[in-house]
C-alpha positions in Angstrom: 0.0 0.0 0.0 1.4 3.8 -0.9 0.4 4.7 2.4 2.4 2.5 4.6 5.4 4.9 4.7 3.1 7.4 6.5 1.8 4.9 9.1 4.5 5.1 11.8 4.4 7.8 14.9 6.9 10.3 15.5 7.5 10.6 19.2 8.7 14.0 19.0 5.7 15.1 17.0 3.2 13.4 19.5 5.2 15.3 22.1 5.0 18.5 20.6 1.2 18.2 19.8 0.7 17.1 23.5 2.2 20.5 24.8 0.4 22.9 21.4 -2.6 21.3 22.4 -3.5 20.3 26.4 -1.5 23.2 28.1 -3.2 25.8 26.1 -6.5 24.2 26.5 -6.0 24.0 30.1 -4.2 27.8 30.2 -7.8 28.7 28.3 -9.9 27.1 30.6 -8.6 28.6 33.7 -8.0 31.9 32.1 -12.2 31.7 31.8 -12.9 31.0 34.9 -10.4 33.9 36.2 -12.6 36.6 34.2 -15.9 34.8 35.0 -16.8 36.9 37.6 -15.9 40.2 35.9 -17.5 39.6 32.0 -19.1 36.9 31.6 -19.5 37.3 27.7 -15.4 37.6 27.6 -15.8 33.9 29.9 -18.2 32.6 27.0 -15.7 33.9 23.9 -12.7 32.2 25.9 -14.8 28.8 26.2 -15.8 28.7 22.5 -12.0 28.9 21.7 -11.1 26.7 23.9 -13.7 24.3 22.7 -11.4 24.1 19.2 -8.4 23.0 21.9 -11.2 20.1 22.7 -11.3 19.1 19.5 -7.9 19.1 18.8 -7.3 17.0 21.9 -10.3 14.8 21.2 -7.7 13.8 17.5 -4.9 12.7 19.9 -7.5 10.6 22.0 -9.0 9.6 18.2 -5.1 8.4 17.3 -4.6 6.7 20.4 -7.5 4.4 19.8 -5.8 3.1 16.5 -2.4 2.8 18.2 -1.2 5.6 15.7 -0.1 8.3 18.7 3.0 6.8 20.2 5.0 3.3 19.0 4.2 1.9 22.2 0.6 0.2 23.1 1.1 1.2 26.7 1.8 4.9 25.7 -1.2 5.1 23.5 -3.5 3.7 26.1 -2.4 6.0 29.1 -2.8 9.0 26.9 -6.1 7.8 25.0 -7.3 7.4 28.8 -6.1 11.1 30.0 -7.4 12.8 26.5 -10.6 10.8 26.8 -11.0 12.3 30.3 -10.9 15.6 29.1 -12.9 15.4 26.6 -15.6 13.0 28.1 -15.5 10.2 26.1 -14.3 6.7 27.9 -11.3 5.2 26.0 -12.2 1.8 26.0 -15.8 1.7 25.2 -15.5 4.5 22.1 -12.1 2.3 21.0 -14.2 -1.1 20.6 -17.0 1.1 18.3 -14.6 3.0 16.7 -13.0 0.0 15.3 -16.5 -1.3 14.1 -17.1 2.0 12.1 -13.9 1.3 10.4 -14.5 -2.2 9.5 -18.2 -1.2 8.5 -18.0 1.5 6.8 -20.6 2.4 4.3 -21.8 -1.4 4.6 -25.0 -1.2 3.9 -25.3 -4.2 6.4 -23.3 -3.6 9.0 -24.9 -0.5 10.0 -25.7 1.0 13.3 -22.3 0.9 15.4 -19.9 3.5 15.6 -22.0 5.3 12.7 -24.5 8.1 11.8 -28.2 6.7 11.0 -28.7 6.2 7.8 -31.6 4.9 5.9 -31.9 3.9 2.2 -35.1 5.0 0.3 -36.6 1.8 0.2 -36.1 1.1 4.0 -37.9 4.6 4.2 -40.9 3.8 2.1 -41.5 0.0 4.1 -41.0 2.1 7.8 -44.2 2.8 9.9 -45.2 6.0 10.1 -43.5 6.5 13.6 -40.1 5.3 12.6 -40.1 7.7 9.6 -40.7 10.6 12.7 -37.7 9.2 14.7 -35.4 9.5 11.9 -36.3 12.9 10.3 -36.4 14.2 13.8 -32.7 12.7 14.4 -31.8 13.8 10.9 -32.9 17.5 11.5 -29.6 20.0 12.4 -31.3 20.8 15.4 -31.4 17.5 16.6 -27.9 15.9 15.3 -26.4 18.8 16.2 -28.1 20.4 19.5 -29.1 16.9 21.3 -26.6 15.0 19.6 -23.4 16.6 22.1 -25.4 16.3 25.5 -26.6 12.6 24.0 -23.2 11.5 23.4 -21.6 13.0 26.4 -24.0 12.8 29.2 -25.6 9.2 28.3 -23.6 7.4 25.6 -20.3 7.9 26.8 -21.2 7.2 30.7 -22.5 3.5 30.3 -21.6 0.2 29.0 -23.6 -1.8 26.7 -24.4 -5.0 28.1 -21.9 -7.5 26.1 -19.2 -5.2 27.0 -16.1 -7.2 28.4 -14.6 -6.5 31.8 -11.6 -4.2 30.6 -14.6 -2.1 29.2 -17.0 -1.8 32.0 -13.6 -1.0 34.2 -12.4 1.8 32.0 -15.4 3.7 31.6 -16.3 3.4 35.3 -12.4 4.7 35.8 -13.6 7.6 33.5 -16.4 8.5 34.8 -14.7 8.7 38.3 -12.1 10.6 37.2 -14.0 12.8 35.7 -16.8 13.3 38.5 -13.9 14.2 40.6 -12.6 16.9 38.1 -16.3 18.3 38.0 -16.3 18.3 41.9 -12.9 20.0 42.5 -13.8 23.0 39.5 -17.4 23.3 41.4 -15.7 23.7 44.7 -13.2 26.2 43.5 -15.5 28.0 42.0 -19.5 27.6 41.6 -21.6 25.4 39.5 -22.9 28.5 37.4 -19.5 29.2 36.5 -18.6 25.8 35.6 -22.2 25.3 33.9 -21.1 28.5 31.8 -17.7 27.9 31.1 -17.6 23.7 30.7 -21.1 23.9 29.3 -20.6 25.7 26.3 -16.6 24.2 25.8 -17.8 20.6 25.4 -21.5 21.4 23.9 -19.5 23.8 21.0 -16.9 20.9 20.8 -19.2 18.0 20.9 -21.2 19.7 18.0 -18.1 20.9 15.8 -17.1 16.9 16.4 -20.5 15.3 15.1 -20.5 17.8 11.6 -17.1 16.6 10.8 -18.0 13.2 11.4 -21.2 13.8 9.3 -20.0 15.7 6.8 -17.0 13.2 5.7 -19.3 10.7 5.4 -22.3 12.3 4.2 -22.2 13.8 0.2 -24.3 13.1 -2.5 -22.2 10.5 -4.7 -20.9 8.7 -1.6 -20.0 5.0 -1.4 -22.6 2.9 -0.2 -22.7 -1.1 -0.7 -24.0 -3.9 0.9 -21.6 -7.1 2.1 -21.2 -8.9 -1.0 -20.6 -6.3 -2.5 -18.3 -4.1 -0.2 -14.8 -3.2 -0.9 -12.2 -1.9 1.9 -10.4 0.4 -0.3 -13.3 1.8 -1.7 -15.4 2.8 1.2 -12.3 4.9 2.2 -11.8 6.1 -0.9 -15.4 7.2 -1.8 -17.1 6.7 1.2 -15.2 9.3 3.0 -14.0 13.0 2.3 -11.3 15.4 1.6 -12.6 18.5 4.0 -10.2 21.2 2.3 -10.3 23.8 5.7 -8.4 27.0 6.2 -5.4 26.2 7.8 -6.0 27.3 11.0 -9.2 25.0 11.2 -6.8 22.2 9.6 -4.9 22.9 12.5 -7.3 22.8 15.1 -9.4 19.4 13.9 -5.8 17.9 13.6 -5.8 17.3 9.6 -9.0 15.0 10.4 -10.2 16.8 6.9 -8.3 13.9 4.8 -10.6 11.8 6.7 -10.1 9.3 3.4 -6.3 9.0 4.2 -7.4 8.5 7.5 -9.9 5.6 6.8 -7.5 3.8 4.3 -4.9 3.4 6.7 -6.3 4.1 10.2 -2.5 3.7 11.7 -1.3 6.9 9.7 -1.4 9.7 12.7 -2.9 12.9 12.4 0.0 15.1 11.6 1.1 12.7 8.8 -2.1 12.7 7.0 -1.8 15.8 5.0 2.2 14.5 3.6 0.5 11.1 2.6 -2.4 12.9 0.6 -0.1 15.1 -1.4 2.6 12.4 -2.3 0.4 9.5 -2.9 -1.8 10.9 -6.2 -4.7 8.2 -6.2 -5.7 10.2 -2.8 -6.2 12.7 -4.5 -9.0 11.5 -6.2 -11.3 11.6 -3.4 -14.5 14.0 -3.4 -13.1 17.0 -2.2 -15.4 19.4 -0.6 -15.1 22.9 1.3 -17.3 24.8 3.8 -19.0 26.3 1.2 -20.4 22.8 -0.3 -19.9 21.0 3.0 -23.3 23.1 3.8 -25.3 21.5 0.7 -25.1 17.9 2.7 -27.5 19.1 5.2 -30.3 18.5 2.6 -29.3 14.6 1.7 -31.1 12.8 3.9 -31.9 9.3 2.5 -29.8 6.7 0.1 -31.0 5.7 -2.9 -29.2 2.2 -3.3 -29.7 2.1 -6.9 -28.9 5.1 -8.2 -25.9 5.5 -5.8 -26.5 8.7 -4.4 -28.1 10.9 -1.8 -31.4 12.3 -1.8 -33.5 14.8 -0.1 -36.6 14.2 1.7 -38.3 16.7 -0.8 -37.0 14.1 -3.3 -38.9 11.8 -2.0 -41.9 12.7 -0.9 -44.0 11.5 -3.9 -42.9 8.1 -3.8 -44.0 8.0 -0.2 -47.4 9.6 -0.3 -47.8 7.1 -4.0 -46.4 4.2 -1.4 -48.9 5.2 1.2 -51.7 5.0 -1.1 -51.3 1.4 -2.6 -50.7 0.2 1.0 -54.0 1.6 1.7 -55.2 0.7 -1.8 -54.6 -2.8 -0.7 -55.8 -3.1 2.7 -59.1 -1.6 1.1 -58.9 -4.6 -1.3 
């Protein structure tokens, strides 16, 4: 593979991404609460920058799930942990799903771990009325993007799912520890208003910057979508994920995530190397390549349309399901 080059850490690198990216975060964070109690709206601007920091950090907890951070397993799993504290996801738990979105990825039967819903237009048509509801409710911005932080943050990420394995259950209840004693010692230093204010709106901004770029480098109108038999690896990365071309300061600060296909062809490349394999590996740079402007344009696709290969919008359709509500009820009449 032309990648494989590019799939080896740099210890120095990790180092000097640890110290770009936790110290100022924490420097931010403190700095908030410091000028809480004279401006609050100054407390609110620091938070949303220092909700990028969480992002950034959330990419070294992201590479330390797929071993990419540091050569060592032990090193990877000690910082994944400390980075998943901070940003309130549990190492173990999101590791284990994580891997299952990269093994299924746009497999059109293998969906619903690690994943955004995603219904096909037929699946759509045969759904009761109620299940219809539930997913344009959970495909509406407001939803995905509004609930979708305080769902993944204050439910998903503090319990295990029921087959989960001892080193699982352990880790997340080590996480959520850890971090109910971080909560408790801010709270006492300060108040829960301030920390409300100030943690609130870091991890809500950061939670909802994370789910877009997930959605987004997944969701465009010609992406890949198969199912098993006929699924291929290289393709779903390929054409099932995205080149997000950012400005280089929000390249910087979602750690080069934007060559998400990189990223999903060889998942041990680490973040700081992705942008180098793009540009000297040419068949990378194939891959749909889209930028804030026409990211904004996938907020419309809502369904895929198996046959035809592509996203559609609701609006799209609509007469299909009001013609496939009619012979349902043609028949029943029958």
């Amino acid at each position: 593979m032309a990648v494989t080059p590019f799939a080896t850490s740099d210890t120095k690198k990790s180092i000097i991404q640890i110290i770009n990216t936790i110290i100022p975060l924490l420097a931010i964070l403190t700095a908030a609460y410091w000028i809480i109690p004279y401006t609050m709206l100054g407390a609110i601007g620091l938070s949303i920058i220092a909700a990028g920091f969480v992002v950034r950090t959330f990419i070294i907890f992201h590479d330390c799930t797929h071993g990419s951070f540091f050569k060592n397993k032990k090193a990877n799993d000690f910082m994944g942990f400390i980075t998943g504290v901070l940003t309130l996801f549990s190492y173990e738990k999101w590791k284990k799903e994580h891997m299952i979105h990269h093994a299924s990825s746009s497999n059109l039967d293998k969906r619903g771990i690690g994943d955004i819903w995603v219904m096909t237009v037929d699946e759509y048509l045969e759904a009761s009325k109620w299940k219809r509801f539930c997913y344009r409710a959970y495909r509406n911005p407001l939803v995905m993007f509004g609930l979708g932080p305080l769902y993944l943050v204050l439910i998903d990420s503090r319990f295990n799912h029921k087959n989960a394995k001892k080193k699982e259950r352990l880790n997340t209840y080590l996480s959520n520890i850890c971090i109910a004693a971080i909560i408790t010692g801010i709270i006492l230093l300060t108040n829960v208003q301030s920390f409300l204010i100030i943690h609130g709106t870091t991890m809500f901004v950061a939670g909802s910057l994370g789910i877009w770029l997930f959605f987004i480098q997944h969701t465009f109108e010609d992406s890949y979508f198969e199912n098993q038999n006929d699924w291929d690896y290289v393709k779903a990365a390929i054409e099932g994920s995205s080149y997000y071309k950012l400005p280089l300061v929000l390249q910087w600060i979602t750690g080069n995530i934007g060559f998400h296909h990189v990223h999903h062809l060889a998942p041990r490349v680490p973040n700081y190397k992705l942008q180098e394999a793009h540009t000297k590996t040419p068949p990378l740079q194939h891959a749909t390549t889209i930028t804030i402007k026409t990211s904004m344009e996938s907020l419309r696709y809502k369904l895929y349309d198996s046959p035809n290969k592509h996203f559609v919008t609701f609006k799209e359709v609509k007469k299909r399901v009001v013609s496939h509500d009619y012979k349902l009820r043609s028949l029943k009449i029958s």
